[in-house]
GUMAR-891509 format. One line per 4 residues: number of its first residue (from 1); their letters; for each residue x, y, z of C-alpha. Coordinates in steps of 0.02 Angstrom, whole numbers. Layout:
REM GUMAR-891509
NUM) A) X:Y:Z  ...
This chain:
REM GUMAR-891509
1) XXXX) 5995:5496:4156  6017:5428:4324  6185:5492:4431  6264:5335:4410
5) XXXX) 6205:5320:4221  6329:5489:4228  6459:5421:4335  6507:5299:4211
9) XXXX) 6498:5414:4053  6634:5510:4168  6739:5356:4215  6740:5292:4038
13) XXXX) 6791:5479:3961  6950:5489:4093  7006:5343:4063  6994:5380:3860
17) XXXX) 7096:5529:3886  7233:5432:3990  7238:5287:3889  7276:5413:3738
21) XXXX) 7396:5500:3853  7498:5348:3873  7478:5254:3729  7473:5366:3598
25) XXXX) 7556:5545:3632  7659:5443:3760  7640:5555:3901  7559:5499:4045
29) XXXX) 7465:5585:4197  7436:5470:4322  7521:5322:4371  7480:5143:4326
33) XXXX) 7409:5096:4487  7283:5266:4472  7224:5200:4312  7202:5018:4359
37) XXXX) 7073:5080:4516  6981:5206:4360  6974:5056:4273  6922:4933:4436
41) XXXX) 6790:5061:4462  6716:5077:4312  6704:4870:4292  6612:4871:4437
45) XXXX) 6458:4991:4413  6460:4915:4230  6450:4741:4331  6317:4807:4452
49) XXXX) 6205:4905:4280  6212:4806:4136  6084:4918:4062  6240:5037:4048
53) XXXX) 6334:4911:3924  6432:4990:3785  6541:4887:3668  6678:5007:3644
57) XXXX) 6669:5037:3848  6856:5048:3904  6823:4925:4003  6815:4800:3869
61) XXXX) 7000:4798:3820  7032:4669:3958  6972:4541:3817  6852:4388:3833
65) XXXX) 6890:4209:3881  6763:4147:3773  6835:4063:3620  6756:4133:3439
69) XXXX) 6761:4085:3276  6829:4223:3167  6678:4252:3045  6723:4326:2852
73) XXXX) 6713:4484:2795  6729:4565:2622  6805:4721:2626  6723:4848:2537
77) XXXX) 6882:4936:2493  6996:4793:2415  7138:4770:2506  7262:4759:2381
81) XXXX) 7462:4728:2414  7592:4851:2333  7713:4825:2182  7893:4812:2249
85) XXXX) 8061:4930:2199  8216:4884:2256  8343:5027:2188  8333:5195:2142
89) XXXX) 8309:5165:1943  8153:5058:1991  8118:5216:2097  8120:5328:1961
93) XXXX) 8022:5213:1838  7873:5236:1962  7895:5405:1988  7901:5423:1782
97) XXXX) 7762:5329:1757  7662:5428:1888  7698:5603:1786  7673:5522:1601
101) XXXX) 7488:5461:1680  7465:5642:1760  7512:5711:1596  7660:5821:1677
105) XXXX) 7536:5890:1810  7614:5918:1954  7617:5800:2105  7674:5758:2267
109) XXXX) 7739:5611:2340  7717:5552:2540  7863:5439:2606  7806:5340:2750
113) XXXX) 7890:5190:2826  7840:5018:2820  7800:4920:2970  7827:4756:2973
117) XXXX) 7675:4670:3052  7515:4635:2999  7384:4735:2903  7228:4777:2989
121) XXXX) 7089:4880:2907  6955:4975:3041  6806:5048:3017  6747:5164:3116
125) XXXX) 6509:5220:3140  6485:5395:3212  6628:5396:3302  6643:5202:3382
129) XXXX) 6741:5068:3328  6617:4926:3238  6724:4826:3136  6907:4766:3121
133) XXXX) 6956:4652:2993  7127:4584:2927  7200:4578:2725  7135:4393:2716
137) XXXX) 7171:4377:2538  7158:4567:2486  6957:4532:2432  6901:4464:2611
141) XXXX) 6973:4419:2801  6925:4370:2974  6840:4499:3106  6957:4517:3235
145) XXXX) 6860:4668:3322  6856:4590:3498  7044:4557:3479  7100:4722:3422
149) XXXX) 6967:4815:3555  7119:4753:3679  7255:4847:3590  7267:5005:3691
153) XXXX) 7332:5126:3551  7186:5100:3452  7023:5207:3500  6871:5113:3536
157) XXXX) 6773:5307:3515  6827:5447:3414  6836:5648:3475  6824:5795:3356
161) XXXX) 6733:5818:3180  6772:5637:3108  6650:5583:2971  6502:5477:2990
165) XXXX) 6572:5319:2932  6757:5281:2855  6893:5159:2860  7049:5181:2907
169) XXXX) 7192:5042:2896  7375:5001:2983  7487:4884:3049  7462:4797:3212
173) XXXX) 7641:4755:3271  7753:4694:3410  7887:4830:3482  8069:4764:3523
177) XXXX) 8040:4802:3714  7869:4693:3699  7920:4560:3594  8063:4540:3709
181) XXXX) 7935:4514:3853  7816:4426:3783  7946:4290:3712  8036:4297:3914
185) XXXX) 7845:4264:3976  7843:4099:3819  8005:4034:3897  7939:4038:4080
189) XXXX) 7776:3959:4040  7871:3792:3945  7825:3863:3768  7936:3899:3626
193) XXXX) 7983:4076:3603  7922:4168:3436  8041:4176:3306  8025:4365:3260
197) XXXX) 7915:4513:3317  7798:4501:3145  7760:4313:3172  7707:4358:3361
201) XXXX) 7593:4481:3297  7523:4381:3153  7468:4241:3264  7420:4353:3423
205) XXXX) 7296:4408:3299  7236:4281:3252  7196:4201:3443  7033:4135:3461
209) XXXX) 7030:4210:3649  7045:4403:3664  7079:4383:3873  7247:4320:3813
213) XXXX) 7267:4436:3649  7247:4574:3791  7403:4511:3891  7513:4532:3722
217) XXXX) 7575:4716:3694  7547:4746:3538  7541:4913:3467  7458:4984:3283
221) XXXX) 7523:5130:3168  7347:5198:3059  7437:5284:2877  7273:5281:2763
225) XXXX) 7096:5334:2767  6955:5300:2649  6778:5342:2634  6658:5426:2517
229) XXXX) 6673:5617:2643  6831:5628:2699  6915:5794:2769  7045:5851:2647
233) XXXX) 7109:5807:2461  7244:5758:2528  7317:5591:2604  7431:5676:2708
237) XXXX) 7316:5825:2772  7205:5672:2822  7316:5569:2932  7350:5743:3021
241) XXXX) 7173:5766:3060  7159:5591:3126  7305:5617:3244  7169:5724:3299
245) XXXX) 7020:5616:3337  7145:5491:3437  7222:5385:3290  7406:5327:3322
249) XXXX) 7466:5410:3164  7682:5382:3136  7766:5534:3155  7890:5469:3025
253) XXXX) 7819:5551:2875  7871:5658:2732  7775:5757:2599  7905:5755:2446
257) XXXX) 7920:5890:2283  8027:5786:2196  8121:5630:2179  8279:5700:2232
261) XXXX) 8201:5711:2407  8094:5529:2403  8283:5462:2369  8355:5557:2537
265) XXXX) 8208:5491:2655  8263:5306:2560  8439:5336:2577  8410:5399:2786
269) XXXX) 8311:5266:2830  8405:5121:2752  8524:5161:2903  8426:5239:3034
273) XXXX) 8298:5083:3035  8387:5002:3149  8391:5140:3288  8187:5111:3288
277) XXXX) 8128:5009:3425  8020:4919:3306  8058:4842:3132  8034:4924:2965
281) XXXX) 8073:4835:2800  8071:4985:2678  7987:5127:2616  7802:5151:2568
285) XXXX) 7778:5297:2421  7583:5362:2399  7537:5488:2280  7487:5638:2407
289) XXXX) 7335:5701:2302  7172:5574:2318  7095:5648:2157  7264:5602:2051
293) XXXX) 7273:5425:2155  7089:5416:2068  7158:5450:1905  7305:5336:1901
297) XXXX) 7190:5187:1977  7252:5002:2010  7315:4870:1915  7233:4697:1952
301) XXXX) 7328:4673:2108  7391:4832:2164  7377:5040:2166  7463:5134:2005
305) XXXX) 7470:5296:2151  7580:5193:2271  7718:5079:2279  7836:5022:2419
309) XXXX) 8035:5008:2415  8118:4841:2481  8287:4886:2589  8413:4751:2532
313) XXXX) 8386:4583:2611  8498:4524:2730  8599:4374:2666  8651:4204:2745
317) XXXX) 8798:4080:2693  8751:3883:2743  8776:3731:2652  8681:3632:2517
321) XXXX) 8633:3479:2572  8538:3412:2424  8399:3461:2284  8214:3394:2298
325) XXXX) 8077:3402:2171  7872:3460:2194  7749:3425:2094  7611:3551:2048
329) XXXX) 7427:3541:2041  7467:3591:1839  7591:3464:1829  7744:3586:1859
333) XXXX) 7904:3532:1924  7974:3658:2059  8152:3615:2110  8200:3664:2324
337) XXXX) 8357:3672:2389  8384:3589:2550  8495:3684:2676  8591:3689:2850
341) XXXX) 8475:3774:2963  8554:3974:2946  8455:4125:3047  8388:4263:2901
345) XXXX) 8289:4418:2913  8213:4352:3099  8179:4153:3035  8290:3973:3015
349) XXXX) 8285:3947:2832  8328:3765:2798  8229:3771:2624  8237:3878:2473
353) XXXX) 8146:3885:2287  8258:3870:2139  8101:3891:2024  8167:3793:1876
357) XXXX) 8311:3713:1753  8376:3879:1718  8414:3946:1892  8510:3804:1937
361) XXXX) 8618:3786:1782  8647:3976:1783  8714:3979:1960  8811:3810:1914
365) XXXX) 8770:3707:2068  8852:3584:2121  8828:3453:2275  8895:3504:2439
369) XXXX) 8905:3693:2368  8914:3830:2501  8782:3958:2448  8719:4134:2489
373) XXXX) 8527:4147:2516  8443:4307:2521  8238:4307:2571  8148:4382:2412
377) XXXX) 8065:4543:2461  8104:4469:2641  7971:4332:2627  8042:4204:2506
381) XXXX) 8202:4109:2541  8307:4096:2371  8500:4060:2326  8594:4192:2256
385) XXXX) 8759:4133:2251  8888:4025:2255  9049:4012:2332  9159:3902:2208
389) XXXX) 9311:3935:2314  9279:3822:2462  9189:3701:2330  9265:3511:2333
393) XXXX) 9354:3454:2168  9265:3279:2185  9096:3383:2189  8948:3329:2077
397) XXXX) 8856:3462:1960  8674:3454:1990  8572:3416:1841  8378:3446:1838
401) XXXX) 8287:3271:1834  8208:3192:1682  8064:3081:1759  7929:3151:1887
405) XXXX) 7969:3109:2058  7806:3058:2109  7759:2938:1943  7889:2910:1866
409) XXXX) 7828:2986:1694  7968:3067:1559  7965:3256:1613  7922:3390:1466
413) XXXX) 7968:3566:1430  7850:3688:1317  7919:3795:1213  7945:3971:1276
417) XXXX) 7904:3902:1474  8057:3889:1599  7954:3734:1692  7957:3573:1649
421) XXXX) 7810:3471:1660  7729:3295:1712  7613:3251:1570  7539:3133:1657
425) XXXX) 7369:3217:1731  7269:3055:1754  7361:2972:1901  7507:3076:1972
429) XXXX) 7449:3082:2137  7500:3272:2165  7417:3336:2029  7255:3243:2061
433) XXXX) 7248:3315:2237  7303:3472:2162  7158:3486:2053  7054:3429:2205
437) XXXX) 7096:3561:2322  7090:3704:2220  6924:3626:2203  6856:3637:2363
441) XXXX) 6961:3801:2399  6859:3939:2475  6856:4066:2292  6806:3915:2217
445) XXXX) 6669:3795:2293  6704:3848:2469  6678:3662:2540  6664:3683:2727
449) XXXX) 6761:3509:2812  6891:3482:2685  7054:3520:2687  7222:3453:2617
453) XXXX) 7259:3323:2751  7065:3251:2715  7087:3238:2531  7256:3153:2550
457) XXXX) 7171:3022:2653  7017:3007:2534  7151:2975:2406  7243:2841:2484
461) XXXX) 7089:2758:2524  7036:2728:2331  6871:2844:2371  6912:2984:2268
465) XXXX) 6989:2996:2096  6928:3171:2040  6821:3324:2091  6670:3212:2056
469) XXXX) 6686:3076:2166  6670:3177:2341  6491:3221:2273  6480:3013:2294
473) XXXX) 6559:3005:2455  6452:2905:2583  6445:2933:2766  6530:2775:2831
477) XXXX) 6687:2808:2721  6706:2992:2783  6686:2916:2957  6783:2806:2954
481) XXXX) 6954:2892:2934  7083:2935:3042  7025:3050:3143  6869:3067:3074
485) XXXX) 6686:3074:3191  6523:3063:3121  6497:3260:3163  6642:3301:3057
489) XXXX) 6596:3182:2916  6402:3278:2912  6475:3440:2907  6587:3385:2753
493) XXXX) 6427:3311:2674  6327:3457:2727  6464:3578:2632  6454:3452:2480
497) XXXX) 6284:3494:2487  6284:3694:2514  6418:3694:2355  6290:3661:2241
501) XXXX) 6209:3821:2252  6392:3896:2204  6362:4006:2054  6424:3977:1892
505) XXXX) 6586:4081:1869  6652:4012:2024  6599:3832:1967  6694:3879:1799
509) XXXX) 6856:3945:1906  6856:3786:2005  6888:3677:1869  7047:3727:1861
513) XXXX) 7067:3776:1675  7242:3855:1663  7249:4019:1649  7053:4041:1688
517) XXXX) 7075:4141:1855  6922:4225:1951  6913:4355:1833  6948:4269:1681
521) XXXX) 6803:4151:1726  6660:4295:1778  6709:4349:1593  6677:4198:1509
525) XXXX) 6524:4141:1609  6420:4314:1574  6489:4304:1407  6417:4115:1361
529) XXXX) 6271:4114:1487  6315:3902:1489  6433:3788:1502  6363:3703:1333
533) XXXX) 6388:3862:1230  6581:3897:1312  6609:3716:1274  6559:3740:1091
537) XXXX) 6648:3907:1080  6773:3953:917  6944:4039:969  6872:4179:868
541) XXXX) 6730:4185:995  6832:4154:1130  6957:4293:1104  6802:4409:1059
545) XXXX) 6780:4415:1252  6834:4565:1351  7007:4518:1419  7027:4356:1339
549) XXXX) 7193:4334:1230  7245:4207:1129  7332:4118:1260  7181:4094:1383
553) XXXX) 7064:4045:1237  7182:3929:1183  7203:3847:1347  7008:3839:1359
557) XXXX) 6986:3749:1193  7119:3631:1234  7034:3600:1395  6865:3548:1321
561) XXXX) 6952:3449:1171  6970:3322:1295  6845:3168:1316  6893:3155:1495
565) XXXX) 6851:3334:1547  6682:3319:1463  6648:3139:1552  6706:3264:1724
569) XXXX) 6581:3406:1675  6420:3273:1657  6469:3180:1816  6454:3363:1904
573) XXXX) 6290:3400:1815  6230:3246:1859  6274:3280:2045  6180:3462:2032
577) XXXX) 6317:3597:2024  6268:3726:1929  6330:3766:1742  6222:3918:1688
581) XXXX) 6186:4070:1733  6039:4081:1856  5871:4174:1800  5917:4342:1927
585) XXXX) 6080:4342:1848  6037:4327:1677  5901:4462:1726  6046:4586:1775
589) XXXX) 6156:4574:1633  6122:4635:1456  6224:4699:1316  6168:4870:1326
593) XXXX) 6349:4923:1353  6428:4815:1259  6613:4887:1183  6600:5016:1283
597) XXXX) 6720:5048:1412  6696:5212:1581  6779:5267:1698  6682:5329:1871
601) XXXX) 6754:5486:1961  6680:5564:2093  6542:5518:2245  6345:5487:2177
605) XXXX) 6186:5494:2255  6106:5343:2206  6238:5237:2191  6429:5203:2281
609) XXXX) 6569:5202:2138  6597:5020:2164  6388:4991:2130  6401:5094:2002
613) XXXX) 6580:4994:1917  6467:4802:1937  6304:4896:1849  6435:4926:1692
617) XXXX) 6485:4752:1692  6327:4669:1703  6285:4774:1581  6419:4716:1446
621) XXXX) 6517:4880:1506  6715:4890:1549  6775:4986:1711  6939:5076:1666
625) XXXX) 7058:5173:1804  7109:5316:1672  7040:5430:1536  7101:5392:1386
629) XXXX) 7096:5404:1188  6998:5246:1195  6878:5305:1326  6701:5341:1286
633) XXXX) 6612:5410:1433  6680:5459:1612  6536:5460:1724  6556:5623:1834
637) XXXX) 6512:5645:2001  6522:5764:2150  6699:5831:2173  6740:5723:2025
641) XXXX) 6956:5706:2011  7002:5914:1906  7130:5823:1812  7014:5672:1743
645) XXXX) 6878:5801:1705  7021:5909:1612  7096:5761:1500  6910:5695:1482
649) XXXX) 6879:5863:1401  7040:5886:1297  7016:5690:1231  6823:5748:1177
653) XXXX) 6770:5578:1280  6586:5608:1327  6553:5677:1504  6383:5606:1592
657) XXXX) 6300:5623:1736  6232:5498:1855  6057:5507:1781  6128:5499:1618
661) XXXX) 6199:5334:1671  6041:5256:1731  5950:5318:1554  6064:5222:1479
665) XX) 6019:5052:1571  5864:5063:1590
């Protein structure tokens, strides 16, 4: 390699090291203006030799100018939320669930805190950063990697004995001290400061131009690593060896033996939080051992291993100024309170949910009532109380309404639901351009050009009544709205277009069937193959599906008992969408494990556990997270979970191999 080929390998590795001295172990060794001429240097040979280039080059913090559209990624790890405690009893239900699931083995829990920012999940190739990607909605998000190259406390290339390829996830926040600078620079420039450091973060993010995402100080904690070869059995022996390759890892971490200690790192932080110069909002709880995290698995939306506790939200007194009514794509009523603007938890709340008839009759409201809110988890404005003793004798209970505020139709309540409803499905506009957005929503048929405001105008204008008309639309009424060019009209058209290639489950979940969710409707389209054999399903055959109660079938038959819905199904044939199963799909399902139900432990050869989890579905097959009684294989890898292998032998459930599996397909 050429001297100045070497030159720059050299510039690039000091300036590595500093940039870890000073934002990481916070201990610099030169001064600012010593790194800035490094840095100066080393954009100029890279300037002078592109042939040199190198993504995760330090020089390549400073951000681009160019703007980018943040493309999607699905995570191959789903990032999934955590269930909520918010007192020691709910504590202790967690941590008795967690032994009654490990069958008494014994276990230890990591207490970590809990940022409040904005999740960000990285994944790291032999050694260099190629991918960062945010929660999106837990299955898929937006690639942020140029923005998050330009936060300095995240390494671009890794030192040590890291593996060859593994994730590792955080929170990308805002510090007090930066915040506090980057709202002074807001005010200076003529814009409107940020209302609180997670906010800032959020949308610095989210900035379509990294030059300026590189000019915000943001900062990232790393506190969980996954991958198929990763150093140690334990979560907590892993963060400490990527403290070593350069991660940011908190230093505010505890391995607990019991819950008497969990409830002491709780009890400390709850009032040393706010001696941090950045904001926490509770208390994150992992199961320390990654085989037992195996074993205990996930619920649909979150880990069984892990669970984070909510310090008590911080409460605001204002003034009720009156009670407004929504209207639901279902037809649900949602009362909101309407408030004096009061500062909570970092935001003006002037709104707040009161969810339904109930609520508001149990806290008795009145007009005019001064109320506490509280945020819900620190997210959700709600009332929480009332102060009757400043309330005015002349004061007017509030009574939920009877008629929907949008039609006008009589309001009804089900039996055993605390909504009430609109009946009237037809032509109350909400719930027709309810129905229509969920629709075109991006789980469902992923319509490219439409959003909420479009639909709203498409309704007004007579040009849509229901999901079947925009497959009618015609160019010169998309053009012609407000706001509206040709281009934008032909991409609309052009996603009408693409949507018909959408397969059949997600057709299925965007007809909005209550209670059919994504998963619900993957279950019922492998199960019927068509929508003509679903349609003409019993509620025996319905609730014969894996996962399907009584409830959902019920729901479903009801749905397709109605001429209208039928009349809505042929208009969308008729416009090409597709109802069945394609051939390939059909190909790569079969019933061969039908009423059988695995679980996977372990890493696999042929195969990555999550490959191995779809092959059991499409082949009739249910994934479940723990051995059980009702288990009848456990497919057993490499360094397959001691404790699943133990109960799997103690419950007699069959133990196979990988090759056993694919016998069994084939």
């Amino acid at each position: 390699m050429p001297d100045i080929g070497n030159k720059i390998l050299q510039l690039r590795e000091q300036l590595n090291h500093h940039n870890h001295q000073y934002y990481v172990l916070n201990d610099p060794e030169i001064s600012d203006y010593e790194f800035d001429q490094l840095l100066q240097e080393l954009i100029k040979l890279e300037q002078q030799h592109p042939e040199f280039y190198d993504a995760n080059s330090p020089s390549q913090r400073v951000g681009s100018d160019i703007n980018k559209e943040f493309e999607q990624v699905k995570h191959v790890y789903p990032m999934l939320s955590l269930g909520n405690t918010y007192n020691e009893d709910e504590i202790a239900d967690f941590y008795g669930r967690v032994s009654k699931q490990l069958m008494d083995e014994s276990f230890e829990i990591v207490c970590e805190l809990k940022y409040d920012g904005t999740a960000i999940g990285l994944t790291y190739k032999k050694g260099q950063l190629v991918r960062a990607v945010t929660r999106g909605d837990g299955v898929q998000g937006d690639d942020v990697t140029a923005n998050v190259k330009t936060i300095k406390s995240i390494p671009l290339a890794l030192k040590g004995d890291y593996p060859d390829s593994f994730e590792i996830r955080g929170e990308i926040f805002l510090p007090h001290e930066g915040f506090k600078r980057l709202n002074e620079m807001r005010i200076q420039d003529g814009d409107s400061p940020f209302a609180n450091p997670r906010n800032a973060a959020a949308g610095s993010l989210k900035m379509q131009n990294s030059a300026q995402v590189a000019k915000r100080p943001l900062d990232c904690f790393l506190y969980y690593m996954l991958g198929e070869n990763l150093p140690d059995n334990m979560h907590s022996a892993n963060l400490d060896k990527a403290r070593t390759w350069g991660f940011k890892i908190p230093e505010h971490i505890k391995v607990c033996k019991n819950i008497s200690e969990v409830l002491d790192f709780i009890s400390y932080w709850d009032n040393e939080r706010h001696n941090l110069p950045y904001d926490i909002d509770g208390i994150v709880l992992k199961v320390n051992n990654i085989d037992q995290q195996r074993s205990l698995g996930f619920t649909a939306k979150s880990p069984r291993w892990a669970i984070s506790y909510k310090f008590k939200a911080e409460q605001g007194y204002t003034k009720l100024k009156s009670v407004t009514y929504q209207v639901g794509r279902t037809g649900a009523v949602t009362p909101v309170a309407n408030l004096d603007p009061v500062f909570l938890a970092g935001t003006t709340v002037q709104r707040a949910s009161l969810h339904n008839a109930d609520i508001i009759n149990s806290l008795d409201l009145h007009e005019g009532d001064m109320v506490y809110v509280e945020k819900g988890g620190e997210i959700i404005p709600k009332i929480v109380g009332v102060d009757e003793s400043v309330r005015q004798p002349a004061s007017v209970k509030i009574e939920f309404i009877e008629f929907c505020p949008e039609c006008n139709t009589k309001l009804i309540r089900i039996e055993g639901e605390a909504a009430h409803y609109c009946p009237n499905t037809d032509t109350c506009a909400p719930q027709v351009k309810g129905r229509i957005e969920h629709f075109i929503a991006r789980k469902a048929m992923n319509i490219d050009g439409l959003g909420s405001e479009t639909i709203d105008l498409l309704y007004k204008n007579g040009f849509i009544k229901d999901v079947a008309d925009l497959y009618q639309l015609h160019p010169m009424q998309l053009s012609g709205l407000d706001r509206m060019g040709d281009k934008s009209a032909d991409n609309i058209l052009k996603g009408l277009e693409a949507s018909k290639e959408v397969n059949f489950a997600r057709v299925l979940f965007a007809l909005g069937i209550r209670y059919v969710g994504e998963t619900v409707a993957k279950k019922l389209a492998s199960a019927f193959k068509n929508i003509d054999d679903l349609m003409q399903a019993s509620l025996e055959e319905l609730v014969n599906v894996d996962e399907i109660g009584e409830r959902i079938a019920l729901s479903v038959t009801d749905f397709f008992s109605q001429e209208k819905n039928i009349g809505l199904i042929e208009k969308l044939k008729l416009a090409g969408l597709q109802f069945k199963l394609s051939d390939e799909e059909q190909a790569s399902h079969s019933t061969k494990l039908d009423g059988l139900s695995f679980v996977v432990s372990g890493s696999f050869t042929s195969f990555s556990r999550d490959e191995l989890k779809g092959l059991i579905e499409k082949n009739g097959g249910k994934n479940v997270s723990g051995v059980s009684s009702k288990t009848n294989y456990l497919v057993a890898g490499d360094k397959i979970g001691p404790s699943k292998l133990a109960k799997a032998e103690k419950l007699n459930v069959s133990i196979i191999s990988e090759d056993d599996f694919k016998k069994m397909i084939e």
